[in-house]
C-alpha positions as a Markdown table, in Angstrom:
| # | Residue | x | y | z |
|---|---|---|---|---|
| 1 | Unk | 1.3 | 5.3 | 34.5 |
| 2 | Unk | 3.4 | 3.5 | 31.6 |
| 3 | Unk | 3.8 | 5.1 | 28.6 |
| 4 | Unk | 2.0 | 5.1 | 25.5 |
| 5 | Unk | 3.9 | 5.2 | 22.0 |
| 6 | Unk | 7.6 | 4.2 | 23.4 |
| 7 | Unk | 8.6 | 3.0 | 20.1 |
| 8 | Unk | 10.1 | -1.2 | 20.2 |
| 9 | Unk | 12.7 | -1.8 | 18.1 |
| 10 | Unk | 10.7 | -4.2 | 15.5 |
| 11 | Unk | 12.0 | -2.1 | 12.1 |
| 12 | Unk | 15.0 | -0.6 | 10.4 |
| 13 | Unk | 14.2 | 3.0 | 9.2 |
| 14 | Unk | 12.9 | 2.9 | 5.6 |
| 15 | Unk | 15.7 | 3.6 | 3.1 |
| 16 | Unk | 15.4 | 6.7 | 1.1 |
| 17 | Unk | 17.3 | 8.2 | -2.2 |
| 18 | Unk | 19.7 | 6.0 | -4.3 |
| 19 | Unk | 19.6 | 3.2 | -1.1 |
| 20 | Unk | 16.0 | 2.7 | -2.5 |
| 21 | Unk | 17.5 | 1.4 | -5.8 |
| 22 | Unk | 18.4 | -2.1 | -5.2 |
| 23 | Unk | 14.5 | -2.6 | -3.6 |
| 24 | Unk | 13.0 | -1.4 | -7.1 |
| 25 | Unk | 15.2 | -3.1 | -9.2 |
| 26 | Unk | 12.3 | -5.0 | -10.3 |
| 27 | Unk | 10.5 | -1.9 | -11.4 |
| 28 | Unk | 13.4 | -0.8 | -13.4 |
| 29 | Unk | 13.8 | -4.2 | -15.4 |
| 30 | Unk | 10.2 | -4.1 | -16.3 |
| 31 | Unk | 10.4 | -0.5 | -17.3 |
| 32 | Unk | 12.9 | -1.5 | -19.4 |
| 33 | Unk | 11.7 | -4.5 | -20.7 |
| 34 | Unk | 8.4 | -2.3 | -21.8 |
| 35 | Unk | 10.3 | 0.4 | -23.2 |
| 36 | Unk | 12.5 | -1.9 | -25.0 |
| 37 | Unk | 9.7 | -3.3 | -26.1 |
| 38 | Unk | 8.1 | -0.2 | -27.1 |
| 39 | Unk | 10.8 | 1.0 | -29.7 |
| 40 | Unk | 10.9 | -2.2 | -31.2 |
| 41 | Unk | 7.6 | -2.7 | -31.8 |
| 42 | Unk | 7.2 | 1.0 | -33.4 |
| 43 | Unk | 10.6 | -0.1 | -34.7 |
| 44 | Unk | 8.2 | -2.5 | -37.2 |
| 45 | Unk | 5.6 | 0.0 | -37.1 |
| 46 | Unk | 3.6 | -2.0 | -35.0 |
| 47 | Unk | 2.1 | 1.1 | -33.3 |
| 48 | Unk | -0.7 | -0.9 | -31.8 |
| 49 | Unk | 1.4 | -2.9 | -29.7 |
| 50 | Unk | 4.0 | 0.4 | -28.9 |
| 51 | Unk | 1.4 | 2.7 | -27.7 |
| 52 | Unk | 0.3 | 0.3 | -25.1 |
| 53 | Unk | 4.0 | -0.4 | -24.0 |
| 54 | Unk | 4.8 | 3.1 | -23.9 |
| 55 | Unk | 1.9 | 3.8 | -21.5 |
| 56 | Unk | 2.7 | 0.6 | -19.0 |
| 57 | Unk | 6.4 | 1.8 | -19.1 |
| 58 | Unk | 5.5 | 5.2 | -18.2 |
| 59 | Unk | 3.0 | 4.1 | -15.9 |
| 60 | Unk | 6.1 | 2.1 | -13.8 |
| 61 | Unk | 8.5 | 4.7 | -13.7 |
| 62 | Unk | 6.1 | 6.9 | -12.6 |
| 63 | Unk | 5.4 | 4.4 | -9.7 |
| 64 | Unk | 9.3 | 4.4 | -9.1 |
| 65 | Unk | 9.7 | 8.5 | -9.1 |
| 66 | Unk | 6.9 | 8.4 | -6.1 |
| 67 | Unk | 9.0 | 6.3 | -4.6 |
| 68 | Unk | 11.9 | 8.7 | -4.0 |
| 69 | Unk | 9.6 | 11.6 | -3.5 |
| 70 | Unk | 9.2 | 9.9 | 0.1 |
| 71 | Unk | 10.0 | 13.0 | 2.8 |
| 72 | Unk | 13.1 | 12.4 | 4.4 |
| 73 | Unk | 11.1 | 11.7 | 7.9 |
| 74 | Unk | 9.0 | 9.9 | 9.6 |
| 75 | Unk | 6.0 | 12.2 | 10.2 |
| 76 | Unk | 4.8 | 12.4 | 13.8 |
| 77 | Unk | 1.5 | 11.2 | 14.8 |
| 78 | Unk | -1.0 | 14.3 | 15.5 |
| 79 | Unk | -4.5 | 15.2 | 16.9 |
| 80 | Unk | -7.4 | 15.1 | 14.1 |
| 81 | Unk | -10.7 | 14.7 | 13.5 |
| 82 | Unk | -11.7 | 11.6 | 11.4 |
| 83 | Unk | -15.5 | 10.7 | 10.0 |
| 84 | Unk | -16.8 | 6.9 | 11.8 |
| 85 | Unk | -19.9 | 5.4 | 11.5 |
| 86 | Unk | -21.5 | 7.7 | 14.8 |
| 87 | Unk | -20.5 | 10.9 | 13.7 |
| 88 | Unk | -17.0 | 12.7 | 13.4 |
| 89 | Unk | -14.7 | 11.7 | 16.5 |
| 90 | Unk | -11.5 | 13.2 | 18.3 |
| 91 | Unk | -8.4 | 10.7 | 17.3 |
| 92 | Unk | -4.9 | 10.8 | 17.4 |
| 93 | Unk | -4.0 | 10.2 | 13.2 |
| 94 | Unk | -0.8 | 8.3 | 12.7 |
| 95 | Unk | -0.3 | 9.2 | 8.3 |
| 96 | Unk | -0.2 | 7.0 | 5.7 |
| 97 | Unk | 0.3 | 7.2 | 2.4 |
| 98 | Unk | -2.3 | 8.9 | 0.2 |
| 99 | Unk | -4.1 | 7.0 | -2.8 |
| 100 | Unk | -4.4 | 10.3 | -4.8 |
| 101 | Unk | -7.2 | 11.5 | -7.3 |
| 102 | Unk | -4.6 | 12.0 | -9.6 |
| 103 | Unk | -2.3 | 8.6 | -9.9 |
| 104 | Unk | -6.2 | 6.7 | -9.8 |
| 105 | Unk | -7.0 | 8.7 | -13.0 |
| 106 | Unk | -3.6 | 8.3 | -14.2 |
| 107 | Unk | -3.7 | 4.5 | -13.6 |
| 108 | Unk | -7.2 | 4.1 | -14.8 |
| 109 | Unk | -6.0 | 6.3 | -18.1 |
| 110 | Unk | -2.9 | 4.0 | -18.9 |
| 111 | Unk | -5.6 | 0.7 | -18.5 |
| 112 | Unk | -7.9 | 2.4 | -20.7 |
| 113 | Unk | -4.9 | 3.2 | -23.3 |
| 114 | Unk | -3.9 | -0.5 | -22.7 |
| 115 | Unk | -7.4 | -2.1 | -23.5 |
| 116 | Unk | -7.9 | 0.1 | -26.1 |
| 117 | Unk | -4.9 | -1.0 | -27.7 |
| 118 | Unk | -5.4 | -4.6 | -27.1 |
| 119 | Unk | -9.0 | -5.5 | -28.4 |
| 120 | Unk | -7.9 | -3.2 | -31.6 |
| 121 | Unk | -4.7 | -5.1 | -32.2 |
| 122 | Unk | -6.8 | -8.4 | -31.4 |
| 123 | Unk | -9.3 | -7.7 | -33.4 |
| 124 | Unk | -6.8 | -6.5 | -36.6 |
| 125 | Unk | -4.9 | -9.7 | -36.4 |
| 126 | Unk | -7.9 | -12.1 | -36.3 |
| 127 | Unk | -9.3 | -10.3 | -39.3 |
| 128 | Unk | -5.7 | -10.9 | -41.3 |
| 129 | Unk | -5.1 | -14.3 | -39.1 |
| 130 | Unk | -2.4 | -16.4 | -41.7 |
| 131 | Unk | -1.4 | -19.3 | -39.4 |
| 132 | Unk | 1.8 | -19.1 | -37.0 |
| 133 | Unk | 3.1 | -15.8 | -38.5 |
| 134 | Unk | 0.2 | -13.8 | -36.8 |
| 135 | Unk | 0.1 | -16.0 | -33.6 |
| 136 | Unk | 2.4 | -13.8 | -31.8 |
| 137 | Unk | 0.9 | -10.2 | -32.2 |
| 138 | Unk | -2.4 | -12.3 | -31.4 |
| 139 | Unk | -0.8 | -14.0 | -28.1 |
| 140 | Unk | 0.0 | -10.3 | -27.3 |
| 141 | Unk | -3.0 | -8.7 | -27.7 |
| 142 | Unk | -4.1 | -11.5 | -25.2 |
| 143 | Unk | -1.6 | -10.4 | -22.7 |
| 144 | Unk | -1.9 | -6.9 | -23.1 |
| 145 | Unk | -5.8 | -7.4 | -22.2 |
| 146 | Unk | -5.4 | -9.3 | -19.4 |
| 147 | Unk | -2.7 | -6.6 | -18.0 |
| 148 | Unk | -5.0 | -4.1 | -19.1 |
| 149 | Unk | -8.0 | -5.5 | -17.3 |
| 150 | Unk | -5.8 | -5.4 | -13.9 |
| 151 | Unk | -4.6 | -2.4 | -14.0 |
| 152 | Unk | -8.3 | -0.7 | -14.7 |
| 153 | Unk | -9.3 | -2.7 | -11.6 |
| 154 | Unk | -6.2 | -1.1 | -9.4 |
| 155 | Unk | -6.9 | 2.1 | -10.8 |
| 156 | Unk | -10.4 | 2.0 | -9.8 |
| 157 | Unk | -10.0 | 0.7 | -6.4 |
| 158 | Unk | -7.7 | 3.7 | -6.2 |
| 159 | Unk | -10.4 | 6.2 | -7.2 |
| 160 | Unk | -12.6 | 4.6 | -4.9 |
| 161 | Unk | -10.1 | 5.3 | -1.9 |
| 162 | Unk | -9.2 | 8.5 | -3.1 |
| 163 | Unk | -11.6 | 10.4 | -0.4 |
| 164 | Unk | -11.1 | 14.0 | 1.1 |
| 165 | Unk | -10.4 | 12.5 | 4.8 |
| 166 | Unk | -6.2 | 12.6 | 5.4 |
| 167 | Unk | -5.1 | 8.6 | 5.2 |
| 168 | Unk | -4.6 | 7.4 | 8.1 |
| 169 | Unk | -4.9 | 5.2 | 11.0 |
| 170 | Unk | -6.9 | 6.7 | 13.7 |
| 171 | Unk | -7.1 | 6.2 | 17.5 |
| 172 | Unk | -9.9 | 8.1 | 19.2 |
| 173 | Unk | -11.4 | 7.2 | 22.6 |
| 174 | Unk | -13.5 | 4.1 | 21.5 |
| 175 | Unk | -12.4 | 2.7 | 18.5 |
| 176 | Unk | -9.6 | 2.5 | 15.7 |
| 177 | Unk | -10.0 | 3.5 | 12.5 |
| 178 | Unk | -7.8 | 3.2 | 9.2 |
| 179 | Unk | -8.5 | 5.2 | 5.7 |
| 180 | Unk | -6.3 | 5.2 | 2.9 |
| 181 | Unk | -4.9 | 2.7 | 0.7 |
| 182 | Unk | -7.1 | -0.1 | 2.0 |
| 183 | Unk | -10.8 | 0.1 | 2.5 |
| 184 | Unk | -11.8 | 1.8 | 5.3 |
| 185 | Unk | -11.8 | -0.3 | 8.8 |
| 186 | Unk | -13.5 | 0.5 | 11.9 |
| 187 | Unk | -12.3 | -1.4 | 15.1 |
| 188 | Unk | -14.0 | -1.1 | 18.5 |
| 189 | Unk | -11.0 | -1.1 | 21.5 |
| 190 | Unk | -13.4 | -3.3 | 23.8 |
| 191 | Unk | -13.3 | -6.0 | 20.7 |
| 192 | Unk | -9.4 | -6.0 | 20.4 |
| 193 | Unk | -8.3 | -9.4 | 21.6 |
| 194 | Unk | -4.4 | -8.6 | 20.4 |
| 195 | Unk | -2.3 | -6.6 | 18.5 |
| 196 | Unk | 0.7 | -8.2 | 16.5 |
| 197 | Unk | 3.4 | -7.5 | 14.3 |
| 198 | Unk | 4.1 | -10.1 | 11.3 |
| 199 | Unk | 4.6 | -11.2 | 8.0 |
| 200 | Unk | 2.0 | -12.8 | 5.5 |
| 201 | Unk | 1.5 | -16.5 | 6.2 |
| 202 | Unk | 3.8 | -19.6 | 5.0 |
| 203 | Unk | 3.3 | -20.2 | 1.4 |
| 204 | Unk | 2.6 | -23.9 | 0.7 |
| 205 | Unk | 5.4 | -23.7 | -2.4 |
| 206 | Unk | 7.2 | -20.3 | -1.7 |
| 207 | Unk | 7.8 | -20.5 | 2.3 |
| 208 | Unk | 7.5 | -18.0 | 4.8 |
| 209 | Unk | 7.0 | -14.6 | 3.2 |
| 210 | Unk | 8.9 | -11.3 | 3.9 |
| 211 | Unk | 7.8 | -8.8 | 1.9 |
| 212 | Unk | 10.2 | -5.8 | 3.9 |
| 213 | Unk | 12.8 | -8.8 | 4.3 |
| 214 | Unk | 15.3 | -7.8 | 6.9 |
| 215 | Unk | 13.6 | -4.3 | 7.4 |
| 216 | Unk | 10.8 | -5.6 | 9.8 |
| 217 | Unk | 7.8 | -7.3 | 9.3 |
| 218 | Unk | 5.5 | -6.4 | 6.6 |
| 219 | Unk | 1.9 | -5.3 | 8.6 |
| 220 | Unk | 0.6 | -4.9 | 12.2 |
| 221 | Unk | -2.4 | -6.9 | 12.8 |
| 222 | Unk | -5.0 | -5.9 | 15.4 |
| 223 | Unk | -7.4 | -9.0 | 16.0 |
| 224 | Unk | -10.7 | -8.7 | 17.5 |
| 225 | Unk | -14.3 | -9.8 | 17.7 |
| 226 | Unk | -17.8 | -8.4 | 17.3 |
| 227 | Unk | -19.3 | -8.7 | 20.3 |
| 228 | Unk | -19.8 | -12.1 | 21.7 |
| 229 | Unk | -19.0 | -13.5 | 18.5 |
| 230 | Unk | -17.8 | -17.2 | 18.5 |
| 231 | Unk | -15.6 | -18.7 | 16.0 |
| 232 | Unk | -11.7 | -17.1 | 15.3 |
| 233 | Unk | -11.1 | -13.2 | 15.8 |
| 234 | Unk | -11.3 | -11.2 | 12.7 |
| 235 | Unk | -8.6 | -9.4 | 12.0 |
| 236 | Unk | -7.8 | -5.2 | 11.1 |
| 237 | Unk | -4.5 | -5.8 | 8.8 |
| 238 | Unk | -2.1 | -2.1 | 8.6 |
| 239 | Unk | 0.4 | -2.6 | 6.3 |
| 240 | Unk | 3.3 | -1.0 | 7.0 |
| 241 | Unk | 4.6 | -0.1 | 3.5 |
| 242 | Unk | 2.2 | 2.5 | 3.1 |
| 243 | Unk | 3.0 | 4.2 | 7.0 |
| 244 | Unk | 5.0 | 7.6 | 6.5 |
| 245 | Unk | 5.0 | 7.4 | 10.5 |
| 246 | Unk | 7.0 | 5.3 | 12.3 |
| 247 | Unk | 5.8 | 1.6 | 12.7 |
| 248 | Unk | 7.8 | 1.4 | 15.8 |
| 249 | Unk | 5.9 | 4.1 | 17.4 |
| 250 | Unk | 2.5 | 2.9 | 16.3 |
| 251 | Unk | 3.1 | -0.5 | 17.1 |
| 252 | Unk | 3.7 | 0.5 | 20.6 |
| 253 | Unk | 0.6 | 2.9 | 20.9 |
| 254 | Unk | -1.9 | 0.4 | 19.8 |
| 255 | Unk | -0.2 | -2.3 | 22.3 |
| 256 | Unk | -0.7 | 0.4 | 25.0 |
| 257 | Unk | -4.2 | 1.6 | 24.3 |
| 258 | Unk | -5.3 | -1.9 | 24.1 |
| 259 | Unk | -4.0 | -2.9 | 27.4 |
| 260 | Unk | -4.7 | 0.2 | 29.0 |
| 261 | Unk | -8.6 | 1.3 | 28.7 |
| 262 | Unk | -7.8 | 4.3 | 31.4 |
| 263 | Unk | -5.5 | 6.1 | 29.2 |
| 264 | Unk | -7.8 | 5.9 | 26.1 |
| 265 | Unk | -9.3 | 9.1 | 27.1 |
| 266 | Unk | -6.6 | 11.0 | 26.3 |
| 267 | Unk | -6.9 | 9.8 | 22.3 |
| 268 | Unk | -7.4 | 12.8 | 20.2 |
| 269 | Unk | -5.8 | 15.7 | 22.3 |
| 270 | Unk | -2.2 | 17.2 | 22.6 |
| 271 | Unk | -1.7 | 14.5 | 25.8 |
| 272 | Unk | -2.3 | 11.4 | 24.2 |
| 273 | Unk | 1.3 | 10.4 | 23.7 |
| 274 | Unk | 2.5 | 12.5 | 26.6 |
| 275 | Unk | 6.5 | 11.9 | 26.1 |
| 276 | Unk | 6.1 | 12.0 | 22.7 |
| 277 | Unk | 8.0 | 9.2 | 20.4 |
| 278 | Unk | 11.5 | 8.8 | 21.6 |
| 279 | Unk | 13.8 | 7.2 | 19.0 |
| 280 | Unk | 14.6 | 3.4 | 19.4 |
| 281 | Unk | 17.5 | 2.0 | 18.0 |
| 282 | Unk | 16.6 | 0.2 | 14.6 |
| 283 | Unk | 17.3 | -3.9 | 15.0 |
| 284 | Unk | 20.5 | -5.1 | 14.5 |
| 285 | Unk | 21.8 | -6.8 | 11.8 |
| 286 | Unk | 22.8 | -5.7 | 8.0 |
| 287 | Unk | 21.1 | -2.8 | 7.0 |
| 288 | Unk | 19.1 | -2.7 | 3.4 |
């Protein structure tokens, strides 16, 4: 019998600590910029354009410390129990990330400080509007209300994935399941017409996109179809920044349980990836 969850060598480990710096370098510029920002708008007691700042540049570096509050390790896939549309199932969980209560309330908070901010500065400058002088604060209030718009939809969409069920993707006996940062999918095996790894498509202006660069590709996508459905497969897209498992190792499970309908049985018990995940050397090539 061949072996489920043999991982294939399709991703360098995730960095982790200071080696995370040079990925987030954009976050840091922008906290900057906004923090700059910040003390020299409150600098010319514009406090209706500083508070707002403030709040987004907290908001980012708050982003950036979850970042390096990653574990250490990839965490092993393990037997749970997950909620599908017939009734709680047996599956084997591979963990995601988790779209927290918390950072939603926070990120719907700094979007409500944001807004707030904006339509009050807005409104102040159109009252007092003197020609160019005032076209500035005005063009900012604009931007801040457009950023602050975003982020309120982010931060809902977070509190709207924010559910008690462990994030996830889930293999039980019939189907696969994913919860967390996404909406929840729900994938019957017998529908799975193929399981790839890959980056987003080719950009008309920007090219082929690689969002983990040299790391691996950026999501596993399971294709399939509802029934006899014609027309293209839909598709069930994991994206692999959000994995604190291995993508390796999942990669290589969902190849096998696809291929293998026998061995499906064994989803959601302590024998479902019998030999465990044995490590697999990371793909060569510079390391980032």
């Amino acid at each position: 019998m061949s072996t489920p969850g043999t991982p294939v060598a399709r991703w360098a480990p995730r960095h982790r600590g200071w080696k995370l710096a040079h990925h987030l370098l954009p976050a840091f510029v922008l906290v900057g910029v906004l923090l700059g920002g910040a003390a020299w708008s409150a600098a010319l007691a514009e406090f209706l354009l500083a508070v707002p700042l403030t709040a987004l540049g907290l908001g980012v570096a708050f982003s950036i410390l979850r970042e390096y509050r990653r574990g250490a390790a990839d965490a092993p896939p393990h037997p749970a129990a997950v909620d599908t549309t017939t009734g709680a199932r047996a599956a084997t969980r591979f963990p995601t990330s988790r779209a927290s209560a918390a950072t939603a309330g926070l990120t719907v908070g700094v979007a409500v400080v944001t807004l707030i901010c904006a339509l009050a500065l807005g409104a102040d400058t159109a009252t007092e509007f003197d020609g160019a002088a005032d076209s500035l604060p005005l063009i900012a209030a604009v931007l801040l209300l457009a950023v602050g718009v975003s982020v309120l939809v982010e931060g809902v969409r977070m509190l709207k994935l924010a559910v008690d069920q462990p994030p996830g993707v889930y293999l039980t006996r019939s189907r696969i399941v994913t919860v967390g940062q996404q909406a929840t999918q729900e994938v019957f095996w017998k529908d799975v017409v193929s399981v790839d790894a890959e980056d987003p498509p080719r950009h008309r202006y920007l090219g082929q996109r690689q969002p983990l660069g040299e790391r691996g590709p950026s999501r596993i996508v399971v294709r399939h179809r509802a029934g006899d459905a014609a027309g293209p497969p839909e598709r069930m897209v994991i994206l692999v920044q959000y994995l604190t498992c291995d993508p390796n190792q999942l990669l290589s499970t969902l190849e096998h349980f696809a291929a293998h309908p026998g061995d499906r049985p064994r989803l959601g018990t302590e024998t479902a990836l019998t030999d465990g995940a044995p490590g697999a050397d990371p793909p060569a090539g510079r390391r980032f």
